[in-house]
C-alpha positions as CSV (number, residue, x, y, z in Angstrom):
1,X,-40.3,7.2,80.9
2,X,-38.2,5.0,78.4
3,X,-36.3,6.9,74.9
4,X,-36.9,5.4,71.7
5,X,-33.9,5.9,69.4
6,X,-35.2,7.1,65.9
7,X,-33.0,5.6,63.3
8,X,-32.2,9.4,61.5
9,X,-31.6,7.3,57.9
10,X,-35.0,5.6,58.2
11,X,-37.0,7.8,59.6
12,X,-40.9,6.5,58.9
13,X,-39.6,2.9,60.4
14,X,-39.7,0.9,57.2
15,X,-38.6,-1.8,57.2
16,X,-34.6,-2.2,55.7
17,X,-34.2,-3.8,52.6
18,X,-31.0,-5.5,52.5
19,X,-28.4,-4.1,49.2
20,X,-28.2,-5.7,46.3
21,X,-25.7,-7.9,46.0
22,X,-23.7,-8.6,42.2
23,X,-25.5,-12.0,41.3
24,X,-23.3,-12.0,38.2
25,X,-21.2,-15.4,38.1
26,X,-17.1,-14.6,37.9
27,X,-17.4,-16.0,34.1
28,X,-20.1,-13.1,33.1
29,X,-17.8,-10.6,35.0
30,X,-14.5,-11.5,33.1
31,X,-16.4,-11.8,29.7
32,X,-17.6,-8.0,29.8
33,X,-13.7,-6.9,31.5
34,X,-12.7,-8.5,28.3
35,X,-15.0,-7.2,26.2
36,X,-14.7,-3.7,27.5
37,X,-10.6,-3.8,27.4
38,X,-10.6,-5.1,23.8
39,X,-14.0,-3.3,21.9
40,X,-11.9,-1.5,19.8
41,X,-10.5,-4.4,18.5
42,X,-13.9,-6.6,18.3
43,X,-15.0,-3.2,16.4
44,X,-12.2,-3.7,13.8
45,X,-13.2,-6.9,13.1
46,X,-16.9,-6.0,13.0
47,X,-16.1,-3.7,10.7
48,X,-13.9,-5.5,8.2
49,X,-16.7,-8.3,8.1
50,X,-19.7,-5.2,7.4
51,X,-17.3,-4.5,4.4
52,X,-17.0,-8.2,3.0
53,X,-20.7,-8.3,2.9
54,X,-20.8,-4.7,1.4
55,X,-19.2,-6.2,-1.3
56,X,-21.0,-9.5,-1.4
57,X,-24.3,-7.6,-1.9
58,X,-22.9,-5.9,-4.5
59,X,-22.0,-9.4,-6.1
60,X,-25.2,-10.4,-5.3
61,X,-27.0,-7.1,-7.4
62,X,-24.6,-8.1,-9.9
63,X,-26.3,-12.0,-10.7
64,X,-23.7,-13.8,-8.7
65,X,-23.2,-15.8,-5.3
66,X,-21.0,-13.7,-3.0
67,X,-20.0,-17.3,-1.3
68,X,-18.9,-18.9,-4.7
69,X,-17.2,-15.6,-5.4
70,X,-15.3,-15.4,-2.0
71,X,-14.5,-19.2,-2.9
72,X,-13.3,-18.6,-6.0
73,X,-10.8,-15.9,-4.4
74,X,-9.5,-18.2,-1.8
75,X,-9.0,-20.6,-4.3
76,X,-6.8,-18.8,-6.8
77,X,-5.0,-17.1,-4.5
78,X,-4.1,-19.7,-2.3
79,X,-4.3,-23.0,-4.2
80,X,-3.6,-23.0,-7.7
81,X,-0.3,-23.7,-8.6
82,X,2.4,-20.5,-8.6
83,X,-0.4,-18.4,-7.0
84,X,2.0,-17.8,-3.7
85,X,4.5,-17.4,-6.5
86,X,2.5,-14.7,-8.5
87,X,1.6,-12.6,-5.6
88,X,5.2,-12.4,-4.4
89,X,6.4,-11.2,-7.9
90,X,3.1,-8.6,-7.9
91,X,4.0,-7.9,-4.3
92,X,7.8,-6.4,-5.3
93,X,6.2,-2.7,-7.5
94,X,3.3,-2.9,-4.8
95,X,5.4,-2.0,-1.8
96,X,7.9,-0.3,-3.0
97,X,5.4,2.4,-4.6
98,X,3.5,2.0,-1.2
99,X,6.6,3.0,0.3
100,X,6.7,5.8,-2.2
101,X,3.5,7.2,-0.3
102,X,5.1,6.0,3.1
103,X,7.8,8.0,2.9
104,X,6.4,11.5,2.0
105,X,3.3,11.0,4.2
106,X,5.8,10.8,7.5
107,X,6.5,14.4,6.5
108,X,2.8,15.3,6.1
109,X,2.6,14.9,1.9
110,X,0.2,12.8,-0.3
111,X,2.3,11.3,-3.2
112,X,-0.5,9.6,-5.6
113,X,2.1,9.4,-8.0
114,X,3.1,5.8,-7.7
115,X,2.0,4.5,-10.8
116,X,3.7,7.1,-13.0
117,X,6.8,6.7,-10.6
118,X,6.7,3.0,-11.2
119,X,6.1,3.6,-15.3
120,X,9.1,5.9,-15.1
121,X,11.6,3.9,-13.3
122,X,10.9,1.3,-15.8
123,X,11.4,3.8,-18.7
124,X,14.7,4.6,-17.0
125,X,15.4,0.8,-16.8
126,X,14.6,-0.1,-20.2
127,X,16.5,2.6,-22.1
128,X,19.5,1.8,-20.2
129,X,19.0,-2.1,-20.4
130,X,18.4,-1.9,-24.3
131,X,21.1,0.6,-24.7
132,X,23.9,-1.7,-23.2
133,X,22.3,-5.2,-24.3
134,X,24.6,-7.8,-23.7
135,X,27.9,-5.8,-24.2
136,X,28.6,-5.5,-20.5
137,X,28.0,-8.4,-17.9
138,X,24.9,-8.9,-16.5
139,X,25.8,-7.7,-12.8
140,X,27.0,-4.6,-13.8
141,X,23.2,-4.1,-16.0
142,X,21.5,-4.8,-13.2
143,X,22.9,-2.0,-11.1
144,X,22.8,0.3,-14.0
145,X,19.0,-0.1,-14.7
146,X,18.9,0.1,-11.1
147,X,20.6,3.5,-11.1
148,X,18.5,4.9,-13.9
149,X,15.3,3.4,-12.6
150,X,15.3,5.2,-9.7
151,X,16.9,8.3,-10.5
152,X,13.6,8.3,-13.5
153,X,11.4,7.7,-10.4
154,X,13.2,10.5,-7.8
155,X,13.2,13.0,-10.8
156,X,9.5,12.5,-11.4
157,X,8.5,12.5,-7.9
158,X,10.9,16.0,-7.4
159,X,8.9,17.6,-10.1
160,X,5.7,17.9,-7.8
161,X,7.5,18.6,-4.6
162,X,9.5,21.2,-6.0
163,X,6.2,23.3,-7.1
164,X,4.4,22.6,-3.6
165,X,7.8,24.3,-1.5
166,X,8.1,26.8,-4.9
167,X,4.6,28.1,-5.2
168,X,2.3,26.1,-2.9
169,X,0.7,24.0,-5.3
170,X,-1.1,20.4,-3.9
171,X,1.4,17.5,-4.6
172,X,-1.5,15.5,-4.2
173,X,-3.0,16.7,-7.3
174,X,0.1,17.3,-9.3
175,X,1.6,13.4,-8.3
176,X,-1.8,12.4,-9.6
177,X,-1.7,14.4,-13.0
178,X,1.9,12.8,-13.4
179,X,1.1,9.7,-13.7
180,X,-0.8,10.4,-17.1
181,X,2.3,12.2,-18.3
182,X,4.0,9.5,-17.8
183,X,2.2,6.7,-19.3
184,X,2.0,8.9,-22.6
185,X,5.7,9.2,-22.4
186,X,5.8,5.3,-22.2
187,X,3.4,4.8,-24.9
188,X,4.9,7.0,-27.5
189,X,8.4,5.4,-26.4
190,X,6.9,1.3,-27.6
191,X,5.0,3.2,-30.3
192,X,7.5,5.0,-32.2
193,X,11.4,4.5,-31.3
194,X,11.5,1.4,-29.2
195,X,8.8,-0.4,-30.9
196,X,9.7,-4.1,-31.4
197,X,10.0,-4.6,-35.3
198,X,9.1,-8.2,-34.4
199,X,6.5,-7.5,-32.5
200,X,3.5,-8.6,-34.9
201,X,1.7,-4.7,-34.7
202,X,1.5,-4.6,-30.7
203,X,2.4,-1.6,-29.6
204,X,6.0,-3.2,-27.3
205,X,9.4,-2.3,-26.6
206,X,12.3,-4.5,-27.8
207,X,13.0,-7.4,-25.2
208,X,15.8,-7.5,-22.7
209,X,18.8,-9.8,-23.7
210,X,18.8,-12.8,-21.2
211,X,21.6,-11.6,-19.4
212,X,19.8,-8.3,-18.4
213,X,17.1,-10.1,-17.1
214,X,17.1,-10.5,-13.1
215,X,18.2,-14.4,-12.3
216,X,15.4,-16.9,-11.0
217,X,15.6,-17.9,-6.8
218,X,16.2,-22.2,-6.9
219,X,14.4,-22.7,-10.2
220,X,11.3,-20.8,-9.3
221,X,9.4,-17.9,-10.7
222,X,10.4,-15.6,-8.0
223,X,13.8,-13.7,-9.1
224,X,16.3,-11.3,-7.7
225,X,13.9,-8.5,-7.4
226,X,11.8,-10.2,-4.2
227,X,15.5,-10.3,-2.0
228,X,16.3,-6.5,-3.0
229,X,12.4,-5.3,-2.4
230,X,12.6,-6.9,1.3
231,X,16.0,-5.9,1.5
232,X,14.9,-2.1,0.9
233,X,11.8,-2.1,3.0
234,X,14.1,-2.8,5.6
235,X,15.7,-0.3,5.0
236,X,13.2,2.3,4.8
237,X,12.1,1.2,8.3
238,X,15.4,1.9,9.6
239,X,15.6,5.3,7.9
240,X,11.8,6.2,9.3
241,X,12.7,4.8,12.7
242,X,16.5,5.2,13.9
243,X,17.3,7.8,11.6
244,X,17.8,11.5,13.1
245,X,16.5,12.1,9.2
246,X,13.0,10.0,9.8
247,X,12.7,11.5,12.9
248,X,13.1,15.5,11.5
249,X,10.3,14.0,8.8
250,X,8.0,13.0,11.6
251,X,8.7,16.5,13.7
252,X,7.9,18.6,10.2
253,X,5.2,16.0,9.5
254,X,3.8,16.7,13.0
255,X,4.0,20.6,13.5
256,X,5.6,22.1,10.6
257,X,5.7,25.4,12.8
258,X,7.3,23.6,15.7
259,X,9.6,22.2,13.4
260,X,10.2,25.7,11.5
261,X,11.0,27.2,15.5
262,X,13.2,24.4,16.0
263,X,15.7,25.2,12.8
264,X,14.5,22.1,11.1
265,X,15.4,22.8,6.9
266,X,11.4,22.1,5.9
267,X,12.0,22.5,2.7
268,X,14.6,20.5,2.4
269,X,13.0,17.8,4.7
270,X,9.9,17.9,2.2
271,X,11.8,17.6,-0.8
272,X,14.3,14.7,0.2
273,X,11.6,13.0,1.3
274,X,9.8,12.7,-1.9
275,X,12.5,12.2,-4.2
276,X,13.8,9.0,-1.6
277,X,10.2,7.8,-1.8
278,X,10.2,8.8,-5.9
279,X,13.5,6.5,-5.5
280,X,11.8,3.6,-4.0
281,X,9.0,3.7,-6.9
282,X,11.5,4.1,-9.5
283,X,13.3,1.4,-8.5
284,X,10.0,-0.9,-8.1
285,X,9.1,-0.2,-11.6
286,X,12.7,-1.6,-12.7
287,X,12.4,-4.7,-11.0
288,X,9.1,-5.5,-12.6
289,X,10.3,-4.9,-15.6
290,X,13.8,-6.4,-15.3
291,X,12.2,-9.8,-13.1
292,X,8.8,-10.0,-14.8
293,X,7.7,-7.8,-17.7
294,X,10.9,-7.4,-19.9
295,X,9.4,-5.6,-22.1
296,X,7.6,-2.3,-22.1
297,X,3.6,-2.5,-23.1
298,X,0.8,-0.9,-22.4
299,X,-0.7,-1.2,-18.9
300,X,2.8,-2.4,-17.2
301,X,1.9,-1.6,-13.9
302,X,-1.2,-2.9,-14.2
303,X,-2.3,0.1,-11.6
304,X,0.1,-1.2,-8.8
305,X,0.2,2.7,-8.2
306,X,-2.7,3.1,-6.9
307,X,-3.2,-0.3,-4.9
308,X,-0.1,0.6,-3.6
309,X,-1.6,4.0,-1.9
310,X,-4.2,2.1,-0.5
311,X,-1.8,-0.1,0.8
312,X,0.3,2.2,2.3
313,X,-3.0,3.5,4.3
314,X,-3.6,0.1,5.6
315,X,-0.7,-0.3,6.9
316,X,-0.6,3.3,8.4
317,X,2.3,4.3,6.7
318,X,4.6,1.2,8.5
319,X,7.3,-0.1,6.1
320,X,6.7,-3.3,7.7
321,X,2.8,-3.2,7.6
322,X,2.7,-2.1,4.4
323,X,4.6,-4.8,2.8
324,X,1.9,-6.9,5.1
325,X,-1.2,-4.7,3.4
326,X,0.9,-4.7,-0.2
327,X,0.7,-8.6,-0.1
328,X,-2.9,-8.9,0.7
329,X,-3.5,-6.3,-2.1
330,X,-2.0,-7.9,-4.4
331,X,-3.8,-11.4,-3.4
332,X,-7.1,-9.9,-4.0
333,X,-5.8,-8.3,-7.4
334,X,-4.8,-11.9,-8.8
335,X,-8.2,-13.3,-7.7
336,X,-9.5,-10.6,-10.8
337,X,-9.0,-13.4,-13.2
338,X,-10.8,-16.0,-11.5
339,X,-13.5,-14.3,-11.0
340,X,-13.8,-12.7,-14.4
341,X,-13.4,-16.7,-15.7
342,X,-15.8,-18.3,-13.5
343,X,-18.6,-15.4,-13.0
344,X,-18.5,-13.0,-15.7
345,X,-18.1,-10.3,-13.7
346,X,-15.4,-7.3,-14.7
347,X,-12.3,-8.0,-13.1
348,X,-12.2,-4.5,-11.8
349,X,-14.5,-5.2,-8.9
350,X,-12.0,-6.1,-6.7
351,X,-11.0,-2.7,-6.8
352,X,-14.4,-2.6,-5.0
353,X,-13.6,-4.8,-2.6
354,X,-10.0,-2.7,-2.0
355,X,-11.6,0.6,-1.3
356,X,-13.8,-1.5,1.1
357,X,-11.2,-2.7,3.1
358,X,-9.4,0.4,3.7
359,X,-12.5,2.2,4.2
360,X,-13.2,0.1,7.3
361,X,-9.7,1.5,8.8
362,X,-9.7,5.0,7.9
363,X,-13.7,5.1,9.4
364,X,-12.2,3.7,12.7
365,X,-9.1,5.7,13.3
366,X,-11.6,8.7,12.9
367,X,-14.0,7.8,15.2
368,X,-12.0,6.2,17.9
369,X,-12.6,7.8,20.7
370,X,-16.3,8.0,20.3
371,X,-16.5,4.2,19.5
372,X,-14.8,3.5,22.4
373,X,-16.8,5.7,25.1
């Protein structure tokens, strides 16, 4: 009498079905390795283009092409002549009252006081440069207006700081509030004891003498100002990464209370930080008004301030992305004109198209870990 073997896996004696085998081609297989490595990446993109046609909808609601508009940005941004120049000069008070927010924000504070910063450096600026004229050599003006411009800026950056260490009050709102103090304190300046006698009834201060005024690069628009703005941002990323002083800002920005176990001077780690980053703003606001402006009138900063916060965002608070994010900013704040000329639309929706842009960013370092799952 013979065995049979029962096969214990197959029991009922069906008959095997041989396994699946991956009939994916190589190509498929490397597409969706890439795919999977770099979705967060494909995501940013995908997001950045859901928020240009946010905004060409709202063109669209508004009785215009969102294509002719978008053309009409490219085109006078990038090709009519001494766009690249304009943006540079507009790029100067944009970074440096980015890094106004830069700084501050490595120690965990929200400065929204750029634009008053700014209006105050160039306060500081003006009074000295129309004080000293043409009596003293031009060099020597520069570095005075310099001086004053961003002491005017540290001073009204130290104001806030020193009542959030003093009595806990948001530097976030006060920063904000400041920057209507100081654009009164500008306008009462052009309106009553700097007004320009000459100045046909607009409200303006008295111009600089030429020799106050920052020096042209090789004949172009661009002046003085664009050498000492890249000059500082370099600077600033030194001080935030190969400092021991960025690197306490980053600990007390991090875990205050680690920092607060570790001996770390918080207070004085909060403070310095604003009034170097009230510095920075300060001195911005001088070199527009020194390089470009010249005079003092209404609406100098043309709200560089506050592009310049959302242009710190972008660039995470990176002196060197930041200047990258202050640069496109200010491209898309030049294209106001065109689009105002060509479309009849209010200049003031590219402020739209901004908020859009950082939107995207913010929404994706939130959500990060759940987008890439």
């Amino acid at each position: 009498m013979t065995k049979t073997s029962v096969n214990l896996e197959n029991p009922q004696g069906y008959p095997e079905v041989p396994p699946k085998t991956d009939s994916v081609s190589p190509i498929v297989s490397r597409v969706r390795e890439v795919l999977r490595r770099h979705k967060f990446a494909y995501l940013s993109v995908g997001t950045y283009i859901a928020s240009m046609v946010v905004f060409g909808l709202i063109v669209f609601a508004k009785g215009s092409n969102p294509f002719s508009v978008f053309a009409v940005v490219v085109q006078s941004t990038m090709f009519n002549g001494g766009s690249i120049e304009q943006i540079v000069l507009r790029t100067v008070p944009i970074s440096l009252a980015a890094l106004a927010v830069a700084v501050p924000a490595r120690a965990g504070l929200v400065n929204v006081g750029g634009e008053g910063q700014l209006i105050m450096g160039a306060i500081g600026a003006a009074g000295v440069g129309l004080a000293v004229g043409a009596s003293v050599p031009g060099p020597l003006t520069w570095v005075l207006m310099a001086l004053a411009g961003g002491i005017a800026g540290a001073v009204w950056a130290g104001i806030p700081v020193l009542m959030r260490t003093a009595t806990g009050a948001s530097e976030a709102v006060t920063t904000l509030l400041m920057n209507f103090v100081a654009n009164d304190i500008m306008l009462y300046l052009i309106y009553q004891p700097w007004r320009d006698r000459f100045s046909s009834g607009q409200p303006q201060s008295q111009p600089l003498s030429q020799s106050a005024q920052l020096p042209s690069l090789f004949g172009s628009q661009l002046n003085l100002g664009v050498v000492v703005a890249l000059a500082l941002v370099i600077a600033t990323w030194y001080l935030l990464k190969r400092s021991h002083w960025g690197f306490a800002l980053k600990v007390v920005g991090g875990n205050q209370e680690a920092a607060r176990r570790a001996g770390l001077p918080i207070s004085r780690l909060l403070i310095s930080s604003m009034l170097v980053g009230g510095a920075l703003a300060g001195l911005g606001g001088m070199l527009n008004f020194a390089g470009l402006e010249i005079q003092l009138v209404p609406g100098i900063t043309a709200t560089f301030g506050y592009i310049a916060f959302l242009a710190s965002w972008l660039g995470r608070h990176d002196p060197y992305k930041v200047l990258i994010a202050a640069s496109l900013f200010s491209a898309i704040a030049l294209s106001s004109n065109g689009i105002q000329l060509n479309f009849g639309l209010n200049g003031s929706i590219v402020d739209i198209l901004l908020a859009l842009i950082v939107i995207a960013p913010l929404f994706l370092s939130k959500n990060r870990k759940a987008l890439t799952k």
